[in-house]
C-alpha positions as CSV (number, residue, x, y, z in Angstrom):
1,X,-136.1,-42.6,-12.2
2,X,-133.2,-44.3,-13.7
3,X,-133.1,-45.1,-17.4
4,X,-132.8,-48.9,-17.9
5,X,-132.0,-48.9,-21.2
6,X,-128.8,-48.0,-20.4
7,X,-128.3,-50.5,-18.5
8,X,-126.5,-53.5,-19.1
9,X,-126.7,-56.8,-17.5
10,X,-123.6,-58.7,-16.2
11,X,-123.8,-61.2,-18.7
12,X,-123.7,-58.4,-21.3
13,X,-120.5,-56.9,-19.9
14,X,-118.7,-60.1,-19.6
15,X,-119.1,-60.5,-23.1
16,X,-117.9,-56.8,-24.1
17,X,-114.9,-57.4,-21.7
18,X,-114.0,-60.4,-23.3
19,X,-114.4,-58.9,-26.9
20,X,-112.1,-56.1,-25.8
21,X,-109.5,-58.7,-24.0
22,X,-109.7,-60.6,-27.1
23,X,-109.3,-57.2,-29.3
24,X,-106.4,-56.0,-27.3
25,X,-104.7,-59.8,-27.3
26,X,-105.3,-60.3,-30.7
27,X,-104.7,-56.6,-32.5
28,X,-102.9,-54.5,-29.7
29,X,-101.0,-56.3,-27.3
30,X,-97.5,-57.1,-29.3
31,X,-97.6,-53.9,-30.8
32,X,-97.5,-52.4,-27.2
33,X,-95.5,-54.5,-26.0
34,X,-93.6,-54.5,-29.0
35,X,-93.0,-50.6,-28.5
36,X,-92.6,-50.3,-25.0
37,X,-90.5,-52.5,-25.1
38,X,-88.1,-50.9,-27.6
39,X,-88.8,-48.1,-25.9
40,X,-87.4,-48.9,-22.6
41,X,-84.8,-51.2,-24.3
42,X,-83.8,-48.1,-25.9
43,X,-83.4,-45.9,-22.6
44,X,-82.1,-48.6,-20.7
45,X,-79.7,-49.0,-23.4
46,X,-78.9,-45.2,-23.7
47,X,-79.0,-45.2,-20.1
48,X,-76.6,-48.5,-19.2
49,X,-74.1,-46.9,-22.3
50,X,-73.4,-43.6,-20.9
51,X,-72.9,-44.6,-16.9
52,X,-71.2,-48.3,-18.5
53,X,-69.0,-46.1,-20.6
54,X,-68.3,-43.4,-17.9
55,X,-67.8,-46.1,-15.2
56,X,-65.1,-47.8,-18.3
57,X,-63.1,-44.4,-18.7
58,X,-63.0,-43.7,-15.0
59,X,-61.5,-47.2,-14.1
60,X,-59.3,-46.9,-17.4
61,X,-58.2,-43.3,-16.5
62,X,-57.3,-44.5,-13.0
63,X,-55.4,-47.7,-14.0
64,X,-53.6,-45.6,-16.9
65,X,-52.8,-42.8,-14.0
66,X,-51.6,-45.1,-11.7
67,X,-49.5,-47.0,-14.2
68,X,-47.3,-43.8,-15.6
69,X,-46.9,-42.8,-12.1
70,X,-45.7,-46.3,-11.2
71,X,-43.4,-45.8,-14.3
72,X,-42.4,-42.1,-13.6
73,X,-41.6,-43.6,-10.1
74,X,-39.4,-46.6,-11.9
75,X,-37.9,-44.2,-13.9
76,X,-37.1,-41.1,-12.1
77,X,-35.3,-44.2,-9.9
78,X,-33.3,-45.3,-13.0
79,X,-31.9,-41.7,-13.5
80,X,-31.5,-41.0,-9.7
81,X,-29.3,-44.2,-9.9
82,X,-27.6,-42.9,-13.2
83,X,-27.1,-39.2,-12.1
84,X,-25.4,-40.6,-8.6
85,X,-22.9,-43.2,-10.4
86,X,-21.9,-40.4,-13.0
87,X,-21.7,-37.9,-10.5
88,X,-19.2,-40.5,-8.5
89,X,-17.3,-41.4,-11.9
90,X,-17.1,-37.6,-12.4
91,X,-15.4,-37.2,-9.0
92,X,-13.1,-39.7,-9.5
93,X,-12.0,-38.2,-12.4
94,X,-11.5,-34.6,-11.3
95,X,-9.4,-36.2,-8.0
96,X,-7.6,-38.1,-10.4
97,X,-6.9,-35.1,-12.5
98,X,-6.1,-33.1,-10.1
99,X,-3.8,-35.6,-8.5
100,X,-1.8,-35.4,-11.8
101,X,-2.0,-31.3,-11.9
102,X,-0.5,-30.9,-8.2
103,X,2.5,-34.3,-9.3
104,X,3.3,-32.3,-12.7
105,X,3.4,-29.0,-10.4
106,X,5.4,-30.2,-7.3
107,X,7.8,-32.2,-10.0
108,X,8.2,-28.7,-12.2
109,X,8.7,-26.8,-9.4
110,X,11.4,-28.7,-7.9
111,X,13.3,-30.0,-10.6
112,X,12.3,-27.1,-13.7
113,X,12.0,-30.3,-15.9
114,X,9.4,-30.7,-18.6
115,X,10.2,-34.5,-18.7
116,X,8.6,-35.5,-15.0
117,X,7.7,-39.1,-15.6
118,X,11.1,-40.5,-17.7
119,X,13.8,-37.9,-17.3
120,X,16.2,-40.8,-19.6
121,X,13.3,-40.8,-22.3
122,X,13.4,-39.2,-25.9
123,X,11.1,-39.1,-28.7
124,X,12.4,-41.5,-31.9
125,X,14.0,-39.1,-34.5
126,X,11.0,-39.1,-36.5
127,X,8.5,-37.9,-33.9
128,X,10.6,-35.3,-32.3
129,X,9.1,-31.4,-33.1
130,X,11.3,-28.6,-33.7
131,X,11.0,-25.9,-31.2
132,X,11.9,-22.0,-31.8
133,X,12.1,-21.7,-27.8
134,X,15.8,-21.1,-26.6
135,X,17.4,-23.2,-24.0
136,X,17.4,-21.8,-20.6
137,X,20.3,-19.7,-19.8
138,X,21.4,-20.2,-16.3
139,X,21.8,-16.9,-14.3
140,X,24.9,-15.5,-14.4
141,X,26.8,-14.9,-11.1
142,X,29.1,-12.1,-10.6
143,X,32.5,-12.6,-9.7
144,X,32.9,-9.9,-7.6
145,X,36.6,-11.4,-6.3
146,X,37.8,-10.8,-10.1
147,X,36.5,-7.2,-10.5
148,X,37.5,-6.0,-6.5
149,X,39.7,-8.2,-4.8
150,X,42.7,-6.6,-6.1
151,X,41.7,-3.1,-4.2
152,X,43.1,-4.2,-1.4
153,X,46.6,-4.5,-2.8
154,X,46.7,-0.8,-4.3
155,X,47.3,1.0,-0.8
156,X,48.5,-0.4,2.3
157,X,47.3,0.9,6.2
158,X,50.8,1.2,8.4
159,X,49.4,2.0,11.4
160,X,48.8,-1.6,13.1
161,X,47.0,0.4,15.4
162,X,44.4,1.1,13.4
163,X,43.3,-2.9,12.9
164,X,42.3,-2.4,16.3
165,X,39.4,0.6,16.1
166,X,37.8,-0.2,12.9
167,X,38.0,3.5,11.5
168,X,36.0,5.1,9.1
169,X,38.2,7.2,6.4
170,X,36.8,10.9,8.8
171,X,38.2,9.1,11.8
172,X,41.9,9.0,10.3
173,X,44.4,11.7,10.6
174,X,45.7,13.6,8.1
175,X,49.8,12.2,8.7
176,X,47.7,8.4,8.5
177,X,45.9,9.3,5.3
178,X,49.4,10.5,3.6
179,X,50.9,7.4,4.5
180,X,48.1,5.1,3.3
181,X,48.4,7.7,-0.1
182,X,52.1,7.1,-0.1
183,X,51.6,3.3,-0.3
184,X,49.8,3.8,-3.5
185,X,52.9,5.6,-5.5
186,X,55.0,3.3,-8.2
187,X,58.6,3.7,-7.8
188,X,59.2,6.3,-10.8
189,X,57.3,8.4,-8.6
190,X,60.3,8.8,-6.0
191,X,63.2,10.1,-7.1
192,X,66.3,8.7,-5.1
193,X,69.9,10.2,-5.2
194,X,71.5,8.1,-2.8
195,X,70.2,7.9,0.5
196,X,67.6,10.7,-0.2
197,X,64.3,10.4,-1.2
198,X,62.2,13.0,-2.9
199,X,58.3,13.0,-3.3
200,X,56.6,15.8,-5.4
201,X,53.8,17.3,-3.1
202,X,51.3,17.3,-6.8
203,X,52.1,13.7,-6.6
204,X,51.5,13.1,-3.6
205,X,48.0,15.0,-3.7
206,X,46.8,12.8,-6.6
207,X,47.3,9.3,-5.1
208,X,45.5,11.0,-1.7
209,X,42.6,12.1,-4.0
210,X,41.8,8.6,-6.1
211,X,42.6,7.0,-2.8
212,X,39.7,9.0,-0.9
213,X,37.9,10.7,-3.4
214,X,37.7,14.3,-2.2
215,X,40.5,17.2,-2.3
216,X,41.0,17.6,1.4
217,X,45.0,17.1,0.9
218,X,46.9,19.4,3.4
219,X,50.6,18.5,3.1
220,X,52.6,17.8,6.2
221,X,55.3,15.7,7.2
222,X,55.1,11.6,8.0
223,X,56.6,8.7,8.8
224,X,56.7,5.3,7.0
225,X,58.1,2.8,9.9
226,X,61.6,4.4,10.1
227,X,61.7,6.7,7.0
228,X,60.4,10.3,8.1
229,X,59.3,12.8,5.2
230,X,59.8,16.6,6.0
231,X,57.2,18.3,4.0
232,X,59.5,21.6,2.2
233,X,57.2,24.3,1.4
234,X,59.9,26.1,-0.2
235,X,60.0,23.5,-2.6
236,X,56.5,22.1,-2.2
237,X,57.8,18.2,-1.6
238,X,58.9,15.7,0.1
239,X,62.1,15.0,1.4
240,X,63.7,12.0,3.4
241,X,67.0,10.5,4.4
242,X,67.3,7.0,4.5
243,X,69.9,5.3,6.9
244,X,68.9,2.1,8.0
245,X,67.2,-0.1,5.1
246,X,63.7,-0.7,5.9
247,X,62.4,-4.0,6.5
248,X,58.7,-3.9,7.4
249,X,55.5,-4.0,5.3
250,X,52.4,-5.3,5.0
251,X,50.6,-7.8,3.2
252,X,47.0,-8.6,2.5
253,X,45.3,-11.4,0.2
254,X,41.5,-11.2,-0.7
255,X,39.6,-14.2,-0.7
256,X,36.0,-12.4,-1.1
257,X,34.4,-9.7,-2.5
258,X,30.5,-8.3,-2.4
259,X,28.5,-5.2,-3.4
260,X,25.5,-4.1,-1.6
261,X,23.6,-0.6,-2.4
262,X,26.5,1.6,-1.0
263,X,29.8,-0.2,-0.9
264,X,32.1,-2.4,-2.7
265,X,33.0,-5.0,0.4
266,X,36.0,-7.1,0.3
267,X,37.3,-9.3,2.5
268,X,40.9,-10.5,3.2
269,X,44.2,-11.9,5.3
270,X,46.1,-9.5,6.8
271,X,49.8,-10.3,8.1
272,X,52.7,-8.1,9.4
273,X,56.1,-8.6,7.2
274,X,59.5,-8.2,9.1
275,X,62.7,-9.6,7.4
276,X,60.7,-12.3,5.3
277,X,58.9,-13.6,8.5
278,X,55.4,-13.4,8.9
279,X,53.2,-11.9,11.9
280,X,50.1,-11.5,13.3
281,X,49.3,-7.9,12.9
282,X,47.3,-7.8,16.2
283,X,49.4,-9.9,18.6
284,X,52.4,-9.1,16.9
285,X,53.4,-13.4,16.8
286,X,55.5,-15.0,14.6
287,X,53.8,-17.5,12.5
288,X,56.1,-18.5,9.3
289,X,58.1,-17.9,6.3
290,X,57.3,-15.2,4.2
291,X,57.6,-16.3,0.5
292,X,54.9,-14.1,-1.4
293,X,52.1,-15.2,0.1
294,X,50.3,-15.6,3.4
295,X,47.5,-17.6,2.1
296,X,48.6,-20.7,3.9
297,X,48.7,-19.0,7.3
298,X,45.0,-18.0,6.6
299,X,43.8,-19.6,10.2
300,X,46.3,-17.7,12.0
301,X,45.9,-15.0,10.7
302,X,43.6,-11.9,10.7
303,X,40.9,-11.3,8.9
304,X,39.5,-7.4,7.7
305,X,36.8,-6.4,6.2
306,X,37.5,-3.3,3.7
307,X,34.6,-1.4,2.2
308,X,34.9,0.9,-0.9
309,X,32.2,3.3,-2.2
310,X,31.0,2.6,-6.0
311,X,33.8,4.7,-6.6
312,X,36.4,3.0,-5.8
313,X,37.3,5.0,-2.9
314,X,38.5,3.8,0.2
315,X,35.8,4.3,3.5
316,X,36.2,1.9,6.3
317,X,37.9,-1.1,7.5
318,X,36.8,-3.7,10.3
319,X,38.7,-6.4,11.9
320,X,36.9,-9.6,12.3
């Protein structure tokens, strides 16, 4: 059976509810609340800081990214645009350079002058430097006229048939070889008694040798136009009797003169003399007076080419 002692009757619990409402309202209720709600303004707080903040720097970061790489673009656009206008100034100045370079070049190459812009201009006296280098001697030039042109007057070639074949000295004969030798001797090298003529054969021999060089000399008589020489073994010379004067000679005049690596080359007029008249050696045709020199008659005349070895020595001729 239920105790009813414990119990209570509505009336009795109204009242202990209302004591404890009043209790909690009166002693309990702001502290509480009070509490809970520092408490939750605290975590809310906590809470709203950290994702607030994070949300902040997130936003901030992004802006501040997207800002330097707005700038990096803006600049890196500057000094794209910098780079390409000194890269074109550059240009220009290494075509303009080198523009100068190739003038100053073409300008010393074809006039070997340091002075290519003002050839009239000269430093004031004051300014001008002193220079240790030595003025530019111009190359000399040979005259090879002066030092072989007279060869061709030292021996003479008698046989005008000879300006026909263009011989070489081992083509000629030994009778034409002692003539061109003869042409070479000086008067004291004759001795005359009257209408004879004597010629030493040792004389002889040495104008053949510095003629041609070598010691091939074998005496034997020859003519000279209408002088013969009878070669005397007895007496080892030369004699001849002269009846009729001679009248014929020849004459020669160099006008140039080279050297190559095996031959002295001169070049000259060539004319036929008969009683002071002058001929063409080839065609045998009177062309003029004959008064020392057959210079004047050059274009009618003949023209052969002697050449000499470095020796002096006489080797070929050739009619041009």
């Amino acid at each position: 059976m239920a105790d009813k002692r414990n119990i209570l009757d509505r009336k009795t619990l109204d009242r202990y509810r209302k004591q404890i409402t009043d209790d909690f309202e009166n002693n309990y209720k702001d502290q509480l609340v009070k509490e809970f709600s520092n408490k939750v303004t605290a975590e809310v707080r906590t809470k709203f800081n950290k994702e607030f903040k994070d949300q902040i720097i997130d936003e901030v970061t992004t802006d501040v990214k997207e800002e330097v790489k707005n700038q990096i673009v803006k600049e890196e656009k500057k000094i794209s645009r910098g780079k390409s206008f000194k890269i074109f100034r550059l240009s220009v100045y290494i075509i303009v350079l080198l523009s100068i370079i190739i003038y100053v070049a073409y300008r010393l190459y074809k006039t070997d002058n340091l002075d290519i812009i003002n050839y009239t201009y000269t430093k004031p006296e004051e300014t001008k430097e002193v220079t240790t280098t030595a003025p530019k001697k111009e190359e000399e030039k040979v005259d090879y006229l002066a030092l072989y042109g007279n060869l061709v007057n030292t021996f003479k070639v008698y046989d005008y048939n000879l300006y026909k074949n263009n011989p070489k000295v081992d083509d000629l004969s030994m009778i034409t070889k002692l003539q061109m030798a003869y042409s070479k001797l000086k008067e004291s090298d004759i001795e005359t008694d009257g209408s004879i003529l004597t010629i030493k054969s040792s004389t002889l021999r040495s104008a053949y040798i510095e003629l041609f060089g070598k010691d091939d000399y074998e005496p034997t008589s020859f003519n000279i136009y209408n002088i013969n020489f009878i070669y005397s073994p007895n007496k080892n010379e030369y004699i001849a009797i002269v009846s009729v004067p001679n009248t014929e000679d020849v004459a020669y005049h160099a006008f140039d003169a080279s050297e190559d690596d095996n031959y002295i080359i001169v070049k000259a007029y060539v004319a036929k003399i008969d009683n002071n008249k002058v001929f063409n050696i080839i065609n045998n045709r009177q062309i003029g007076e004959y008064n020392n020199d057959i210079v004047k008659y050059a274009n009618r005349l003949t023209v052969v080419t002697f050449r000499f070895t470095k020796d002096k020595n006489f080797y070929s001729m050739t009619v041009e």
